[in-house]
PAZAPA-4460 file (N, C-alpha, C; in steps of 0.05 Angstrom, whole numbers, plus 32768, in hexadecimal, padded with zeros to 4 digits):
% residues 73
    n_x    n_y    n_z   ca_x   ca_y   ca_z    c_x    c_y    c_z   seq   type   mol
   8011   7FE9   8000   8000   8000   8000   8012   8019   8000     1      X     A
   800F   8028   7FEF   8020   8044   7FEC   801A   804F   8001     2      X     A
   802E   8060   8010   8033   8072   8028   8035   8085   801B     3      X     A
   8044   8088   8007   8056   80AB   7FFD   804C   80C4   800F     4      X     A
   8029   80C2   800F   801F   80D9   801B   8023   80E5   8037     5      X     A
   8029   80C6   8046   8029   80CC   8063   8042   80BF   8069     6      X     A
   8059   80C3   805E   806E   80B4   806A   8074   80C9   807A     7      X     A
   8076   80DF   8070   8091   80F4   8084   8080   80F8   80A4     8      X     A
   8067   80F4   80A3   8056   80EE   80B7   806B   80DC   80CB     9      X     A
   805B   80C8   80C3   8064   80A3   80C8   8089   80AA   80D2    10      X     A
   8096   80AE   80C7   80B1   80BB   80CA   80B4   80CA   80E7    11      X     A
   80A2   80E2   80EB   80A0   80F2   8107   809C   80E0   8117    12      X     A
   8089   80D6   810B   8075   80C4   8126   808A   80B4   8134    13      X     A
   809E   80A4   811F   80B1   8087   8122   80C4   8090   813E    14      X     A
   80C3   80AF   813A   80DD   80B4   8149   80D3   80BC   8163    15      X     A
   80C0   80BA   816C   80B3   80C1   817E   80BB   80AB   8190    16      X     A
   80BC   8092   8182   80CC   8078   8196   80E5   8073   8197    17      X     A
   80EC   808F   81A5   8106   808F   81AE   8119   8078   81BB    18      X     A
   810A   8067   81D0   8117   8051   81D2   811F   803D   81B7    19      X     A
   810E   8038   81A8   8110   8023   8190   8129   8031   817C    20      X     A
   812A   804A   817D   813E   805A   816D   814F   8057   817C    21      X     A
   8153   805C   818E   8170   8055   81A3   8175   803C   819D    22      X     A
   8160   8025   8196   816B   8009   8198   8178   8003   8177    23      X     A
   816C   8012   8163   8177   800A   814E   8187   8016   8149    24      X     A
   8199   8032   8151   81B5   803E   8158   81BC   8028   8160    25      X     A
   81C5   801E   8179   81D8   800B   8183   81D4   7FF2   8175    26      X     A
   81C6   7FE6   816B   81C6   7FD9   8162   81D4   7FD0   8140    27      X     A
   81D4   7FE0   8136   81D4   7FEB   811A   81EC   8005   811A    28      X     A
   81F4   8013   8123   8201   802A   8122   81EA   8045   811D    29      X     A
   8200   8062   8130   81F3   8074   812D   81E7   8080   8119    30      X     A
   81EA   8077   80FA   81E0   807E   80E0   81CF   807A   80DF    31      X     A
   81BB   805F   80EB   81A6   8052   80E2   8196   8047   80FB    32      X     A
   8181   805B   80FE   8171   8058   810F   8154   8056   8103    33      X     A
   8145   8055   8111   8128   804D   810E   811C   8056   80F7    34      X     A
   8120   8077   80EF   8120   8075   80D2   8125   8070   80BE    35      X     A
   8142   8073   80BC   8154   8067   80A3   8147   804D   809C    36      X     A
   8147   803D   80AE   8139   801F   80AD   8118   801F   80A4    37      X     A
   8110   802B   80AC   80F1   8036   80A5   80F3   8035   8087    38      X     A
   8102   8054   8080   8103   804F   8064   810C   8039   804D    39      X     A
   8120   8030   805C   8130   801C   8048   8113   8008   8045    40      X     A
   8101   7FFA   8058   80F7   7FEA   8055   80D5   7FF2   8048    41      X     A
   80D3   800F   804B   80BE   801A   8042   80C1   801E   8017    42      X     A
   80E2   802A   8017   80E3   8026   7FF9   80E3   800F   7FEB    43      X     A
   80EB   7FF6   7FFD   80F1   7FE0   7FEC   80CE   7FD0   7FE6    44      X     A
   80BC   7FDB   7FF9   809C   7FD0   7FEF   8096   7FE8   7FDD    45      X     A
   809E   8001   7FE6   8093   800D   7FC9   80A5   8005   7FAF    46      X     A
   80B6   8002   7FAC   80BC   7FF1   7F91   80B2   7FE1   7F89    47      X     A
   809B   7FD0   7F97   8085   7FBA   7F94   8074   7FCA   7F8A    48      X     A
   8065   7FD3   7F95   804F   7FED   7F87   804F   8001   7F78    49      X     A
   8071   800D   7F73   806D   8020   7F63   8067   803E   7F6F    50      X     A
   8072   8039   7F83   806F   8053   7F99   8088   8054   7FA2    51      X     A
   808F   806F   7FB4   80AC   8069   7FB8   80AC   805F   7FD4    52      X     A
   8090   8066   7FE5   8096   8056   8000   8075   8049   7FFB    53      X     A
   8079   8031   800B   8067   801B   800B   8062   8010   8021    54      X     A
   804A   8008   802A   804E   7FE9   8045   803B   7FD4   803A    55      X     A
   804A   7FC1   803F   8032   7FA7   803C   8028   7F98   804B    56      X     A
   800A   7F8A   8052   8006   7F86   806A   7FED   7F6C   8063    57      X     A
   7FEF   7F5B   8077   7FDE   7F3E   806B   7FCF   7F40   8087    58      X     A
   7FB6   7F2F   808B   7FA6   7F2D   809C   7FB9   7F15   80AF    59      X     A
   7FA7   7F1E   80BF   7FB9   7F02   80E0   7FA2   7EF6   80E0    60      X     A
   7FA5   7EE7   80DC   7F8C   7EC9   80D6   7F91   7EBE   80F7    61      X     A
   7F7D   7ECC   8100   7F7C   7EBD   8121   7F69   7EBF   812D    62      X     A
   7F5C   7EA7   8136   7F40   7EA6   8142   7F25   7EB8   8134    63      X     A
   7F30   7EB2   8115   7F19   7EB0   8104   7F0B   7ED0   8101    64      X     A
   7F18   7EDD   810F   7F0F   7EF3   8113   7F10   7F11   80F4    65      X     A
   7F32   7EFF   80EB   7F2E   7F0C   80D0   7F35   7EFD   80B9    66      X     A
   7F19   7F05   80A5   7F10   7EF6   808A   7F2C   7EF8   807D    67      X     A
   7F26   7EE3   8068   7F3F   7EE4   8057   7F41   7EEC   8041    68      X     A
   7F30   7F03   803C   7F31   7F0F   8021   7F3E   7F26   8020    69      X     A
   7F46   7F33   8010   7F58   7F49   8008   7F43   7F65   800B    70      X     A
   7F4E   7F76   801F   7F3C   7F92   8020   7F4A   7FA3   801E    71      X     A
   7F63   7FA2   8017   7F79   7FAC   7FFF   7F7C   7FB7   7FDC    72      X     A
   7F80   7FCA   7FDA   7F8C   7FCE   7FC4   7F98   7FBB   7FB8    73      X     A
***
């Protein structure tokens, strides 16, 4: 599903979880924290779509609760 419109949103928001950004600094080095990673994995589904950022997302089939049809683009 194309983001383009609301990434830089999505981007603010990400960093708001300062601990998880602290974890992927140490983890990863100080270059690449919560966003950098955000993006890298947001461009590589919009290359699927044809967008430059993307997410893709499948139903959790558990306790029947959601159908298995596509309510997706």
């Amino acid at each position: 599903m194309d983001i383009d419109d609301v990434y830089e949103e999505k981007a603010k928001l990400a960093l708001m979880h300062k601990s998880q950004d602290d974890a992927f600094k140490a983890a990863f080095g100080d270059d690449y924290g919560l966003v950098p990673w955000m993006s890298d994995v947001s461009r590589s589904r919009g290359v699927q779509c044809a967008a430059k950022h993307a997410e893709a997302f499948r139903p959790l089939m558990t306790r029947g609760f959601v159908k298995g049809y596509s309510i997706l683009p």
